[in-house]
C-alpha positions as CSV (number, residue, x, y, z in Angstrom):
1,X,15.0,-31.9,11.2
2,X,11.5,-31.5,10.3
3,X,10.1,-31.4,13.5
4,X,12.4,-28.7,14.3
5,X,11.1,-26.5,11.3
6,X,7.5,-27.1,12.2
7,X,8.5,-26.0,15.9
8,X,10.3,-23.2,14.6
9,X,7.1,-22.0,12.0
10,X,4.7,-22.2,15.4
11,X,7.6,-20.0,17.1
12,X,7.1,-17.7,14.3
13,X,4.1,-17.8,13.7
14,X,2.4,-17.5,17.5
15,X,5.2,-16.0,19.5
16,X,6.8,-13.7,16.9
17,X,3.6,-12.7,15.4
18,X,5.3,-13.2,11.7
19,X,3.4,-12.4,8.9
20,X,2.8,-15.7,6.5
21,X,5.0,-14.3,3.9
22,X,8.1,-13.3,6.4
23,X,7.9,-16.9,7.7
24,X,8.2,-18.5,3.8
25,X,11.1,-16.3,3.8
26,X,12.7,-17.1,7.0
27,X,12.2,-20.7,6.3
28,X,13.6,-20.9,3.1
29,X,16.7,-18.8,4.3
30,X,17.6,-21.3,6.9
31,X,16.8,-24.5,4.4
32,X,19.0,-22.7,1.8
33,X,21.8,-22.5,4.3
34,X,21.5,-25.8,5.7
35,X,21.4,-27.7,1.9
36,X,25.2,-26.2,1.4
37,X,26.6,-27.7,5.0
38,X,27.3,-31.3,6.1
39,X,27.2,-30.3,9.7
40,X,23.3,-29.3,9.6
41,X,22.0,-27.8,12.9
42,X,25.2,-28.8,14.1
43,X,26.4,-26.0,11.8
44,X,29.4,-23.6,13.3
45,X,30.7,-20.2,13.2
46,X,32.8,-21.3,10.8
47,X,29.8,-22.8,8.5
48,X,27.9,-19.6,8.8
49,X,31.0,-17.3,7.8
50,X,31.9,-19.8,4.6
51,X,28.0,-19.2,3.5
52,X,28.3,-15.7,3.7
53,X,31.6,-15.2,2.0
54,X,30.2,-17.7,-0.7
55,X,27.3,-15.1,-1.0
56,X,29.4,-11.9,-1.2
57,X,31.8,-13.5,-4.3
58,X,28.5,-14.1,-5.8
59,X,27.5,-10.8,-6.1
60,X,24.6,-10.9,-3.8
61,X,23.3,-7.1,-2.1
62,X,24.4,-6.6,1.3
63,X,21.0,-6.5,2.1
64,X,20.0,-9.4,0.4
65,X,23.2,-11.3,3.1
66,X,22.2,-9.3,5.8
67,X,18.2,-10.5,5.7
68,X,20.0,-14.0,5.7
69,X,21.7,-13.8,8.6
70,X,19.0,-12.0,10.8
71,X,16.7,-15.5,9.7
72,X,19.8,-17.9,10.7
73,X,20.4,-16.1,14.0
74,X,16.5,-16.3,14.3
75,X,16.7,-20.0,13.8
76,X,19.8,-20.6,15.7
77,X,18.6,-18.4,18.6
78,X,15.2,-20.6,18.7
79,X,17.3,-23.9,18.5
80,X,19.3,-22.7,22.0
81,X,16.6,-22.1,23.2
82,X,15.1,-25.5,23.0
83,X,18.0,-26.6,24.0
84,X,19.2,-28.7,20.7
85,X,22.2,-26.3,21.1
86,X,24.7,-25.5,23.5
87,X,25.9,-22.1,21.8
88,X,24.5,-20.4,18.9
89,X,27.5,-19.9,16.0
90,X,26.2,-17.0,14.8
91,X,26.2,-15.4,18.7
92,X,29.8,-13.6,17.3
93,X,29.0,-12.7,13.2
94,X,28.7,-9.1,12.6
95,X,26.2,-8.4,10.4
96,X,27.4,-6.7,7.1
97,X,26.6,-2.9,6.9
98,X,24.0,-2.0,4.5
99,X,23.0,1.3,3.1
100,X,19.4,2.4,3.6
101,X,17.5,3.2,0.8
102,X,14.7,5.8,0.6
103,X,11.5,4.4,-0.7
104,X,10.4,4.8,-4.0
105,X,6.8,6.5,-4.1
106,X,3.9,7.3,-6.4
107,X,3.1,10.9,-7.2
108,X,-0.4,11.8,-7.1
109,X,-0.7,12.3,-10.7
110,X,0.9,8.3,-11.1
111,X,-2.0,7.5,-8.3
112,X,-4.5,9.1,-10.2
113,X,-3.7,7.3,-13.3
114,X,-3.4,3.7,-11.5
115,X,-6.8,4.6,-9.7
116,X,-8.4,5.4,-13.0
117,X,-7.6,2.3,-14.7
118,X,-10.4,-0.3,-13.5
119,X,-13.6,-0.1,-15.2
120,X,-16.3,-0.1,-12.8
121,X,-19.0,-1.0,-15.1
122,X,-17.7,-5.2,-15.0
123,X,-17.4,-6.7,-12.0
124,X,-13.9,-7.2,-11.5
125,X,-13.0,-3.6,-12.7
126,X,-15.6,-2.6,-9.7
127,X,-13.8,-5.1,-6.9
128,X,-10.7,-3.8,-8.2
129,X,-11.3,-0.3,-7.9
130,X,-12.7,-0.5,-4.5
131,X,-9.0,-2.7,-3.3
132,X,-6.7,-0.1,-4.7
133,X,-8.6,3.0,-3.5
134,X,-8.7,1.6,0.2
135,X,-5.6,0.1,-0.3
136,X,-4.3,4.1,-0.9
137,X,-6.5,5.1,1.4
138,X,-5.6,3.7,4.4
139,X,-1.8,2.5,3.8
140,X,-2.5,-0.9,5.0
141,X,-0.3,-3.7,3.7
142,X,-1.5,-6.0,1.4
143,X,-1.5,-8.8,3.9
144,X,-3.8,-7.2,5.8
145,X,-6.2,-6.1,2.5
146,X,-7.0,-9.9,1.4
147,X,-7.3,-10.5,5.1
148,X,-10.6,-8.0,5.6
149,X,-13.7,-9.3,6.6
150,X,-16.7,-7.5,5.7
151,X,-17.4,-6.2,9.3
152,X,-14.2,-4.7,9.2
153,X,-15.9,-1.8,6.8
154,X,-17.8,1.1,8.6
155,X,-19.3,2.6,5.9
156,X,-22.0,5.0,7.8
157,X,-19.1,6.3,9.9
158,X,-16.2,6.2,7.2
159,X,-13.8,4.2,9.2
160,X,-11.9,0.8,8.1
161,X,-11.0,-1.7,11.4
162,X,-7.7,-3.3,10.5
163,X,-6.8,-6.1,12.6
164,X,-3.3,-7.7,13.0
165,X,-1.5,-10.2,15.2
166,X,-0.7,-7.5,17.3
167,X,-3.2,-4.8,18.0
168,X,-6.3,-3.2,15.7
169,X,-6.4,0.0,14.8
170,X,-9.1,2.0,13.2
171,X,-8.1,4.4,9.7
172,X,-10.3,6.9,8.4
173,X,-11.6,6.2,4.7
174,X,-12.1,9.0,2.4
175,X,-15.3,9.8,0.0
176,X,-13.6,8.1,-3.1
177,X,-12.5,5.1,-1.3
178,X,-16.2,5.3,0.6
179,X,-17.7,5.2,-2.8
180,X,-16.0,2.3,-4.5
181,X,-16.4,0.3,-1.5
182,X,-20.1,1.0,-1.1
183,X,-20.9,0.3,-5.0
184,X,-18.7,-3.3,-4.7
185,X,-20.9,-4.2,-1.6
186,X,-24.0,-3.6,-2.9
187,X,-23.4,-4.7,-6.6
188,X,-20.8,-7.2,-6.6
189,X,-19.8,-8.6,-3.6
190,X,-23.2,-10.7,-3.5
191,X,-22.6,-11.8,-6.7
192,X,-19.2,-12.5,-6.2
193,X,-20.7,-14.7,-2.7
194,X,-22.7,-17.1,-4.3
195,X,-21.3,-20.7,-3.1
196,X,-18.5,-18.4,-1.7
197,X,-16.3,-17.1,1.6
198,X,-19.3,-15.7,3.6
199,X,-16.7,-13.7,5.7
200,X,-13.6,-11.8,3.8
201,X,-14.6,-8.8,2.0
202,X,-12.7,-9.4,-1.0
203,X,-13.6,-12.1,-3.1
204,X,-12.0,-14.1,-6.3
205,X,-14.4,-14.9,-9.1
206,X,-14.3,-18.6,-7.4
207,X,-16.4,-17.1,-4.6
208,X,-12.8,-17.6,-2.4
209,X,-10.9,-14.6,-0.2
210,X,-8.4,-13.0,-2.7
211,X,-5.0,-13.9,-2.5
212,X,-2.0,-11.6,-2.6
213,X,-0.5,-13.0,-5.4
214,X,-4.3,-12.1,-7.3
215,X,-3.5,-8.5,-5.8
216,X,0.2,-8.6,-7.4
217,X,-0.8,-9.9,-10.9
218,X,-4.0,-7.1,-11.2
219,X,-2.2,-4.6,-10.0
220,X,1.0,-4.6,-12.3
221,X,-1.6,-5.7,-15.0
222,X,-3.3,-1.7,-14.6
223,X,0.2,0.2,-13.8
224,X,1.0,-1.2,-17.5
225,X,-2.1,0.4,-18.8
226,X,-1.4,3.2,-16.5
227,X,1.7,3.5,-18.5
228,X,3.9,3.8,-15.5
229,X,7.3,3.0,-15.4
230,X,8.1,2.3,-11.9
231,X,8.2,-1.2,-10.6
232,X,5.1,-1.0,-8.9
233,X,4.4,-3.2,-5.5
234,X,2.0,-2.9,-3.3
235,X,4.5,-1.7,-0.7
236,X,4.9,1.3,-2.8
237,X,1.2,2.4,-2.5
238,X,1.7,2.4,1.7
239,X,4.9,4.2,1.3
240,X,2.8,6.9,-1.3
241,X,0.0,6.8,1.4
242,X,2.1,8.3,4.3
243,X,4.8,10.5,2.1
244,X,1.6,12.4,1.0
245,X,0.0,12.8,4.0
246,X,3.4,14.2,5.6
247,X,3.6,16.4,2.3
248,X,0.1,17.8,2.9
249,X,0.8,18.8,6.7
250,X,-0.6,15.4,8.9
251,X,1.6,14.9,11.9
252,X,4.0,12.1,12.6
253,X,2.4,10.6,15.5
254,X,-1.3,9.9,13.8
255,X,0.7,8.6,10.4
256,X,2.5,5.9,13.2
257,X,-1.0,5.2,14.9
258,X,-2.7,4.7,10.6
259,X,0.5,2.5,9.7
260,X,0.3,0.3,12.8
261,X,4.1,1.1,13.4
262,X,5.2,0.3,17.4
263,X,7.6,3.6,17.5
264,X,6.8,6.4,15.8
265,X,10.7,6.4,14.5
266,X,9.8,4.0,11.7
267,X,7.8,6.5,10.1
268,X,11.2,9.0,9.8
269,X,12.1,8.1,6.5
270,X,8.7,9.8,5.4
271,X,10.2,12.8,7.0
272,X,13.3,12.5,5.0
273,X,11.9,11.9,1.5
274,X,9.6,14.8,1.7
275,X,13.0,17.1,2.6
276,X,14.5,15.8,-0.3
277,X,11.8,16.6,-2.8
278,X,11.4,20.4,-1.3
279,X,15.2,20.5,-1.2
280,X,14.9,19.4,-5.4
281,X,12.4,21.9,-6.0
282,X,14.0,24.6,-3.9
283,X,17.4,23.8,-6.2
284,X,15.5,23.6,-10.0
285,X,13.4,26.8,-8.8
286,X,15.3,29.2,-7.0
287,X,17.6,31.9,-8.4
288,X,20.3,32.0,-6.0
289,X,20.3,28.1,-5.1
290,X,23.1,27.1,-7.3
């Protein structure tokens, strides 16, 4: 069975052009799946229908059992086409309906807080500063942000190279994020370097590129002294980063090109979060709207 997963992770990994963190999940989907049937990748309709139902009495969020399925048919799918199969059971399972959610975003005065919190004057408060004001900057995900090199970073011209499995795109950086970066380059970085990763821009205090889980654990650690009470991820930054920009009058089509989405319909639910909040302030503020 283990040669199958390994297969299936180089599937993932090349052909789908998975990030690291979707394949952990996809992988651990399937393995949880597999642990609860005595059939294994011999597994039915049947197998695939119990699992689900077992999920649903559990109380698990529809789109908690719908990301499960979409991995099994994934796997299944991949398995037919090696040929380990002769039909895929989950070729007939209707995936359970789910209702979208709007993102939750930052307002600018919650940014301006979270930005405020790192103390440039140590070094970590000045590597910090300069991740979560290009991180807001640009709306890149967090995989890509630990991923930078240092030649990704055009300071003379103001631009940031982001580079995924896909395609690279170039984002424009503005004078704050400009700033922070160019201070961390010249003071810290080098510091930072010493016995360390002589490519990635963002290093650990161990010289080593900066993991995401380092990102995760300093950045709830300054929306705590920020005093914010959202849950904040570093998903919720991106979404902030394009609901602003559509709030301020930028155009669907160049917030697609910054975001690195394929069709510029991802980027719709922007569109729809920005309606509600004019429709909010429309209802608290005008006379005649009640």
């Amino acid at each position: 069975m283990e040669q199958f997963f390994e297969k299936y992770r180089l599937y993932l990994e090349e052909r789908r052009h998975l990030s690291a963190g979707t394949v952990d999940a996809y992988l651990l989907d399937v393995r949880q799946f597999l642990e609860t049937t005595e059939n294994g990748l011999a597994a039915t309709s049947a197998d695939i229908e119990d699992y689900i139902s077992r999920m649903k009495s559990r109380g698990h969020a529809a789109s908690t059992i719908s990301r499960s399925l979409s991995s099994l048919r994934t796997f299944f799918r991949f398995l037919s086409a090696e040929g380990a199969l002769q039909e895929d059971p989950t070729l007939y399972i209707e995936r359970p309906k789910t209702e979208k959610q709007l993102p939750v975003i930052l307002t600018t005065d919650e940014v301006e807080a979270l930005l405020a919190q790192p103390k440039e004057s140590t070094k970590k408060g000045c590597r910090d500063k300069a991740m979560l004001e290009l991180l807001y900057a640009t709306g890149i995900k967090v995989s890509e942000l630990c991923g930078l090199n240092v030649d990704a970073v055009n300071l003379r011209r103001g631009l940031l190279t982001c580079t995924s499995a896909r395609h690279s795109r170039i984002i424009p950086l503005g004078r704050p994020a400009l700033r922070a970066l160019g201070t961390y380059l010249k003071d810290v970085r080098p510091i930072y370097l010493q016995n360390g990763h002589a490519l990635a821009l963002f290093l650990n205090a161990s010289g080593e590129r900066l993991s995401r889980q380092g990102f995760w654990k300093l950045l709830k650690s300054y929306k705590e002294k920020a005093g914010i009470d959202k849950d904040i991820t570093p998903h919720m930054l991106r979404h902030s980063f394009a609901a602003h920009l559509l709030e301020n009058g930028a155009d669907l089509n160049s917030i697609q090109e910054m975001m690195g989405f394929a069709d510029i319909s991802s980027t719709a639910i922007y569109t729809q979060l920005v309606e509600n909040k004019i429709l909010n302030v429309y209802k608290k503020a005008h006379p005649r709207a009640r």
